[in-house]
C-alpha positions as CSV (number, residue, x, y, z in Angstrom):
1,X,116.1,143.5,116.1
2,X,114.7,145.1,119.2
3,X,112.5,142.9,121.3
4,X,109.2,145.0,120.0
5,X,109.8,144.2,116.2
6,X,110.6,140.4,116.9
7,X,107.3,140.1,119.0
8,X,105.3,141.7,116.8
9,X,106.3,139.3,113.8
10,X,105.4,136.3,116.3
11,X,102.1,138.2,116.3
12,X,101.8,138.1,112.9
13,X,103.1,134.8,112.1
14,X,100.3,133.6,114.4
15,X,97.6,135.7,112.9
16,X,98.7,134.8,109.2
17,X,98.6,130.5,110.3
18,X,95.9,130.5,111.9
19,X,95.3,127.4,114.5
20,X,98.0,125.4,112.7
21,X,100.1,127.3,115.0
22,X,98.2,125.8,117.6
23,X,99.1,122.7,119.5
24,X,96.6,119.2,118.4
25,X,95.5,119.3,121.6
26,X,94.0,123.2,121.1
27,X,92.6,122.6,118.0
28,X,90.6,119.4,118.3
29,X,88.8,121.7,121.2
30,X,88.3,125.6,119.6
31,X,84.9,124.8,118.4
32,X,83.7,123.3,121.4
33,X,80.3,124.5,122.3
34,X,79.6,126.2,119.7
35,X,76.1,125.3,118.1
36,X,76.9,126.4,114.8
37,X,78.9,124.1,112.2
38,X,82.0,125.4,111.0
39,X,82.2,127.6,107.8
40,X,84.4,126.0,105.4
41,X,87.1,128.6,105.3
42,X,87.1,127.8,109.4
43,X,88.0,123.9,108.9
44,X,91.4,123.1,110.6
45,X,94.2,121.7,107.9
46,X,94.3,117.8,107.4
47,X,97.2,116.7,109.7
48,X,98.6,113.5,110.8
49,X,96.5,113.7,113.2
50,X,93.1,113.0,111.2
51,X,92.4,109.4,112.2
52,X,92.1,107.4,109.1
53,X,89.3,104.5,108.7
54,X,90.9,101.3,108.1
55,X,89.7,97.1,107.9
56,X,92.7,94.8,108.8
57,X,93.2,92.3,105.7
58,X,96.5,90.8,106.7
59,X,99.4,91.1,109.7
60,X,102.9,90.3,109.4
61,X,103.8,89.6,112.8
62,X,107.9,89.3,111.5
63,X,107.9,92.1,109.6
64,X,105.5,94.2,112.0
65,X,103.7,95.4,109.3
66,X,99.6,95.3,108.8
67,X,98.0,95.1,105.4
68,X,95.0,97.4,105.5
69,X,91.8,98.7,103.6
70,X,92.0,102.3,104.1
71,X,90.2,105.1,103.8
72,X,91.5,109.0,102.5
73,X,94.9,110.1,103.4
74,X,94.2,113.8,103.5
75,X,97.8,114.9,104.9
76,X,99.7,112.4,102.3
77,X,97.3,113.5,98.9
78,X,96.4,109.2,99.1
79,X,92.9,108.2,98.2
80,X,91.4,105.1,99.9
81,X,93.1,101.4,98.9
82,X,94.7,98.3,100.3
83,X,98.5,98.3,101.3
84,X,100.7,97.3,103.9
85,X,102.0,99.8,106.7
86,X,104.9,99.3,109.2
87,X,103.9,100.3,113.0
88,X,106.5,102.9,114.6
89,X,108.0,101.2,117.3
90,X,106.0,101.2,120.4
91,X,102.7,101.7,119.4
92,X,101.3,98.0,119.8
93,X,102.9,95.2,122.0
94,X,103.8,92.1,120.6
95,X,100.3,90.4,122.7
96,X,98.5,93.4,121.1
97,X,99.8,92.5,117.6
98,X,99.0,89.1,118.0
99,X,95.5,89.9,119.1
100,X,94.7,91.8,116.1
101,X,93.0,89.5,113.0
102,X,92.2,90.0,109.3
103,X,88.6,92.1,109.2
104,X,89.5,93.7,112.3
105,X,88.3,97.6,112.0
106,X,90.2,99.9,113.3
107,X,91.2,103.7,113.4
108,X,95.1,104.4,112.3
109,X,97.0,107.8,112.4
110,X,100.0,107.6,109.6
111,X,102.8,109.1,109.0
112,X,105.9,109.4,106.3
113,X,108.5,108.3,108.3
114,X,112.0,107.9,106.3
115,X,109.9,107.8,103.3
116,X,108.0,105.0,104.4
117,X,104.5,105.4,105.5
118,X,104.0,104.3,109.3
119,X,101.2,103.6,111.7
120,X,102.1,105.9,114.3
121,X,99.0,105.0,116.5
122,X,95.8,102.7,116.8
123,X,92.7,102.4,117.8
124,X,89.5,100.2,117.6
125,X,86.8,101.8,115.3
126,X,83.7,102.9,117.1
127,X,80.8,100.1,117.0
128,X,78.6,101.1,114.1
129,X,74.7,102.1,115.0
């Protein structure tokens, strides 16, 4: 393949996906000061990065796992329940774990990780108005 042919197909490739192509980082920021909402054939692909609505109902400190009241799962197809999750390695400390308590609301990205759905990050929801 001559070096014309294989750029033009990264062209294309790039064209045909869209921002998925894109790095998060790019995405989260196209639309930015634009006054006009997005059309819905413009709305970025769900992705593990969509940061999921949860309520802490239990923590497993042994087994470093949470129990939580979630909301959607676009990425995984998952509607909104209660289940337990392990956290990846790394994304709390064992102080942090400790600190967080049942009714707790927080923000969680997840992930299927060796068929096993995983909290790959946290964060504290925002304060409600």
């Amino acid at each position: 393949m001559n070096r014309f042919h294989t750029a033009s197909v990264a062209v294309a490739a790039l064209v045909v996906l869209g921002t998925a192509a894109l790095p998060a980082h790019a995405q989260e920021h196209s639309h930015e000061g634009h006054d006009q909402p997005m059309e819905a054939a413009e709305a970025p692909a769900p992705s593990s990065q969509d940061w999921i609505p949860a309520e802490v109902r239990r923590v497993d400190i042994p087994q470093q796992k949470l129990t939580l009241k979630h909301g959607d799962i676009r990425h995984l197809d998952m509607p909104g329940m209660t289940m337990p999750f392990k956290l990846a390695p790394g994304v709390v400390s064992a102080a942090q774990l400790t600190a967080i308590k049942a009714g707790d609301r927080l923000e969680v990205r997840i992930e299927s990780q060796q068929g096993q759905l995983t909290i790959v990050e946290l964060r504290p929801a925002p304060a409600a108005n």
